[in-house]
C-alpha positions in Angstrom: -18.4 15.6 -4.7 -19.6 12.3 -5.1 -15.8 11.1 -6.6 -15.1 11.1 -3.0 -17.1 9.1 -1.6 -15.6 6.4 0.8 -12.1 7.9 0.6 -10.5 8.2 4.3 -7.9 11.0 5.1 -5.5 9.9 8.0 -4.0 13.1 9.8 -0.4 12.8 11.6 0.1 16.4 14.1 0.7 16.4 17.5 -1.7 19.3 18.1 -5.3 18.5 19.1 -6.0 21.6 17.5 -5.0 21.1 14.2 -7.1 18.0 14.3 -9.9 20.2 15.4 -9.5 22.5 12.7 -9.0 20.6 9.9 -11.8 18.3 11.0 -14.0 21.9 10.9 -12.5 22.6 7.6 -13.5 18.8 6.1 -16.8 18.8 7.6 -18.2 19.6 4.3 -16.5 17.0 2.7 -17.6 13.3 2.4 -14.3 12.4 3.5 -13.7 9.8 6.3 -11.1 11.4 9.1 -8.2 9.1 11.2 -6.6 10.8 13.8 -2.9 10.1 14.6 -1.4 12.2 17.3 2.5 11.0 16.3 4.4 9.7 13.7 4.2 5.9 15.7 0.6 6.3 15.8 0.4 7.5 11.7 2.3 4.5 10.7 0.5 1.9 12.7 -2.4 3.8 10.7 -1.4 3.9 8.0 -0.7 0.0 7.6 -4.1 -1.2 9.2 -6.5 1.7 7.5 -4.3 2.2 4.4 -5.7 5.6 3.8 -6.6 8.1 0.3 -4.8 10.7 1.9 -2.7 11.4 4.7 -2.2 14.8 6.1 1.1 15.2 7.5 2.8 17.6 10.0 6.0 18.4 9.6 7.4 19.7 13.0 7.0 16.7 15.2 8.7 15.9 18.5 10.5 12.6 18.7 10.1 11.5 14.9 9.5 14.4 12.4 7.1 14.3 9.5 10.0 13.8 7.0 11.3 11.2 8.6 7.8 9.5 8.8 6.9 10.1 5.1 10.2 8.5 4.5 9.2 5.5 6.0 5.7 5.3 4.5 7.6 5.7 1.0 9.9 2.5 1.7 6.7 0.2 2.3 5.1 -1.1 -0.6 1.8 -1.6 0.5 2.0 2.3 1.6 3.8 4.1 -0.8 1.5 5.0 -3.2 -0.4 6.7 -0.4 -0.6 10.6 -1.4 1.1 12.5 1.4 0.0 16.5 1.9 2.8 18.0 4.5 0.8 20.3 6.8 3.3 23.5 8.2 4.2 26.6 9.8 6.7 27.8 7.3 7.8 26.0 4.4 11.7 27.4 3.0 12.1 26.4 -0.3 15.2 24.1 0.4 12.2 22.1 2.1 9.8 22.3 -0.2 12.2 20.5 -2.1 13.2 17.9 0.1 8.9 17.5 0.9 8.5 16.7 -3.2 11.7 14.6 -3.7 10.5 12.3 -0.7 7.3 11.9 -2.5 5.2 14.1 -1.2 2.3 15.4 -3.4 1.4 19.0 -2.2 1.8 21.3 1.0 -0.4 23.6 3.2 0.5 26.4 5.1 -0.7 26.7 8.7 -3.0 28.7 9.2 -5.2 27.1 6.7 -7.4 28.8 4.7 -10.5 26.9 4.5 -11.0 27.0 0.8 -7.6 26.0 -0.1 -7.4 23.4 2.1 -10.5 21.7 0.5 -9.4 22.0 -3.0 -6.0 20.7 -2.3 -7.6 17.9 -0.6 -10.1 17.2 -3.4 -7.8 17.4 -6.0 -5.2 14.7 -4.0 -8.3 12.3 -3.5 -9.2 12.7 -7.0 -5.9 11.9 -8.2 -5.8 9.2 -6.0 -9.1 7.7 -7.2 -8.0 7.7 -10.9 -5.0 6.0 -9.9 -6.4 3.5 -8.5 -8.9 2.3 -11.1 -6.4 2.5 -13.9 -4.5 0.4 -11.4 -6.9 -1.8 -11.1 -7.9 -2.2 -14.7 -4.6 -2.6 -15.4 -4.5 -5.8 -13.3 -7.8 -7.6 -14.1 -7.7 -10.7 -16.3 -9.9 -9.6 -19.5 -11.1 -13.3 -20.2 -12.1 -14.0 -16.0 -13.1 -11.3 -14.4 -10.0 -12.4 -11.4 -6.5 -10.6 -10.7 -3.8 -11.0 -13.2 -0.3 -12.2 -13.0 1.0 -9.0 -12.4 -1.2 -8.2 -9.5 -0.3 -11.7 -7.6 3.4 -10.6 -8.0 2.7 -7.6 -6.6 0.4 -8.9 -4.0 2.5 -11.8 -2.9 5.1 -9.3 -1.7 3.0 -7.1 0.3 1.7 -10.5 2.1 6.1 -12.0 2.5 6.5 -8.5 4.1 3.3 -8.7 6.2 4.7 -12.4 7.4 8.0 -10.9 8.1 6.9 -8.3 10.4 4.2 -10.0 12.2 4.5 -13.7 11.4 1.0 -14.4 10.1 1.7 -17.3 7.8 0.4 -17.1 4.1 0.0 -19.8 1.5 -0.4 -20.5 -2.0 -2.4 -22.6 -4.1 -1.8 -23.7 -8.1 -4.1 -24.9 -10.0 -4.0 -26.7 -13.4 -6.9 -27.9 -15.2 -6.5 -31.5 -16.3 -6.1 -32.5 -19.9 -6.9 -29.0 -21.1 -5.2 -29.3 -24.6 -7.7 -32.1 -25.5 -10.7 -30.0 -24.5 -9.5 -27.3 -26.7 -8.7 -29.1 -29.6 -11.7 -31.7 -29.6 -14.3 -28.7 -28.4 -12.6 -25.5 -29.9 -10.9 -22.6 -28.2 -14.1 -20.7 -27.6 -15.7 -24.0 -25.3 -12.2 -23.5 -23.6 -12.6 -20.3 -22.6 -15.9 -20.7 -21.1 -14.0 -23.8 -19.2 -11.3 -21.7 -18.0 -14.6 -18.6 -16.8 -16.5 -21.3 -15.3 -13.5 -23.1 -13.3 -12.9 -19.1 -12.3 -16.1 -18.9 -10.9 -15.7 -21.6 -8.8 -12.9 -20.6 -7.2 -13.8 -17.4 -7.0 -17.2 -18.6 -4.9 -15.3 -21.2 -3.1 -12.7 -18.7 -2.1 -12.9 -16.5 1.6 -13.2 -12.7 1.2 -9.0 -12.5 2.7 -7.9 -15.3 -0.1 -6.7 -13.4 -3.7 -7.8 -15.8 -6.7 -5.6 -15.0 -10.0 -5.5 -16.2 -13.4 -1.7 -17.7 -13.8 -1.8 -17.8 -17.3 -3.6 -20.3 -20.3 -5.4 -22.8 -18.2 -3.9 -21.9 -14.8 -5.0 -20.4 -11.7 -2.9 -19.0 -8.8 -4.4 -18.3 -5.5 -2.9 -16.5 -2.2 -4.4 -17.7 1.4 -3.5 -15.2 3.7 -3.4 -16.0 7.1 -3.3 -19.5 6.0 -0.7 -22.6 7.4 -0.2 -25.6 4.9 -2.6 -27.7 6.7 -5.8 -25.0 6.3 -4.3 -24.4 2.8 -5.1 -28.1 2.3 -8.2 -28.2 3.1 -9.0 -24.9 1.1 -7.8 -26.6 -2.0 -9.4 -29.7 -1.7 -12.7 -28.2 -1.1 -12.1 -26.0 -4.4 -10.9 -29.4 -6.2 -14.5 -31.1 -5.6 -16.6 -28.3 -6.7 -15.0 -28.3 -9.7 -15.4 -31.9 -10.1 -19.2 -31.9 -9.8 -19.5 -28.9 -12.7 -21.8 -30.5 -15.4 -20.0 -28.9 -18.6 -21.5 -29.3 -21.8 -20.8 -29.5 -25.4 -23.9 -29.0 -27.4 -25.4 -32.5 -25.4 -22.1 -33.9 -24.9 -21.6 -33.7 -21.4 -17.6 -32.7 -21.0 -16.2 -33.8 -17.6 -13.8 -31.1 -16.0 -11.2 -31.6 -13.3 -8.2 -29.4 -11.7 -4.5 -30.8 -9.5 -3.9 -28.3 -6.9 -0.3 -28.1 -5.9 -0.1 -26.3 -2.3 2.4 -24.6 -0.4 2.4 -22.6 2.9 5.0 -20.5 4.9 5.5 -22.9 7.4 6.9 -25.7 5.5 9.3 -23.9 2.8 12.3 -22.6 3.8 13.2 -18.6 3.2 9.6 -18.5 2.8 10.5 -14.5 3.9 12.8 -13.7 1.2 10.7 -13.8 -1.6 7.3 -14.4 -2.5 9.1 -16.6 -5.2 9.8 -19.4 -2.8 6.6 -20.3 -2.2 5.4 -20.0 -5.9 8.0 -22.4 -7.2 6.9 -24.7 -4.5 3.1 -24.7 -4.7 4.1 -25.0 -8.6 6.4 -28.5 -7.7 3.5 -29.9 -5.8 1.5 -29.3 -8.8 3.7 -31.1 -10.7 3.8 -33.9 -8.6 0.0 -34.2 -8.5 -0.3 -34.5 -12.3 2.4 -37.1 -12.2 0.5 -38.9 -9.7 -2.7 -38.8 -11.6 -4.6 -35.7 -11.6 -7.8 -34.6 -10.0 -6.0 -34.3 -6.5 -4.2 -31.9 -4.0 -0.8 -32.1 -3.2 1.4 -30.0 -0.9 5.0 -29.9 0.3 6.3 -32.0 3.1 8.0 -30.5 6.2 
């Protein structure tokens, strides 16, 4: 049991019943339960909670559960969301539909209490593997921090998040100075503990909502969520002094250490919604302009 430990199970039905019932059946299970009464409710859910499992029904008034699974299946940050259909009677020709829509399993109302549980553990199990080869998958071996992939991936979960509410989001790159010279005058293995430390920092300087990547070689990308340029800014230049004041050392050669922080936010680049590559290749010109202007500073984009 204990592989389901902190793993939350939304359920969508317009019965108070069937939430009753399948609470009584899960009672045994360390499973945390979210109650949606409609398909409105579940997706609203589903977005803020983001959930294991959900437990849909499939006769709803207004919007049914296809419809809803269809609409959790077209958002990103929700599609990899197991769905269980929950149901009355289930013809093959909907069975069909249920599995080519994405969903993972079905039960048949009434539920037998034992089934119920093992379907349930086995989707939360699944789930849980998933997501630590996913995560695996998109952690930097050398640092510890997210990978490039993950900040792709990331970065468009947060353009859809500012194009449906408007919460603004930035990004930070960050370069450390004169790297080459550190690795060829100190060896590679000095600039890899370079590259952990400076990943330390900004991991410890960051806030629990900012996502701190490594870019790639010496370079580090980070996304501030909820975040305008000018907050962005002031993010950065925090992040650019601590690094500063690291006292790196070669043997007894003290080895000074600086980064340019090129920054761009939401509110000053234009499209910033249609891509998450906007505000990339912005933060990443601002970077450029930094190290042309001398280094060891933060620069961002003017309106």
């Amino acid at each position: 049991m204990s592989d389901m430990v902190h793993q939350s199970v939304l359920i969508v039905d317009d019965s108070p019943d069937i939430h009753q019932l399948v609470g009584a059946r899960l009672r045994s299970e360390r499973v945390n339960l979210i109650h949606a009464h409609d398909a409105a409710e579940g997706f609203r859910l589903a977005a803020s909670e983001k959930p294991d499992l959900i437990l849909l029904d499939l006769d709803m008034p207004i919007t049914d559960g296809m419809t809803l699974c269809r609409q959790l299946k077209a958002e990103q940050e929700l599609s990899d969301i197991p769905v269980i259909f929950l149901t009355g009677t289930m013809d093959v020709q909907t069975k069909v539909q249920a599995f080519e829509l994405g969903a993972v399993d079905y039960v048949t109302k009434p539920f037998d209490a034992v089934e119920l549980k093992a379907r349930v553990r086995a989707a939360l199990r699944t789930k849980r593997y998933h997501d630590l080869l996913t995560t695996k998958a998109q952690i930097d071996a050398l640092t510890g921090l997210w990978n490039r992939g993950y900040l792709n991936d990331r970065l468009a979960v947060e353009m859809s998040v500012l194009e449906r509410k408007g919460l603004p989001v930035a990004v930070a790159m960050v370069d450390i100075d004169h790297f080459k010279p550190i690795n060829d005058t100190y060896g590679h293995p000095f600039g890899d503990a370079v590259i952990q430390r400076i990943a330390e920092v900004l991991g410890n300087m960051s806030r629990d909502s900012d996502v701190v990547c490594r870019y790639g070689g010496e370079e580090f990308a980070i996304i501030l969520r909820d975040t305008p340029s000018e907050g962005a800014m002031t993010v950065a230049e925090r992040m650019r002094k601590a690094v500063e004041t690291l006292q790196l050392t070669c043997g007894k050669t003290p080895v000074p250490v600086t980064v340019s922080i090129g920054v761009a936010g939401s509110d000053r680049v234009g499209n910033a919604t249609d891509s998450g590559t906007h505000l990339l290749e912005a933060a990443d010109r601002a970077l450029y302009r930094v190290k042309e202007a001398g280094r060891n500073r933060v620069g961002g984009i003017t309106p």
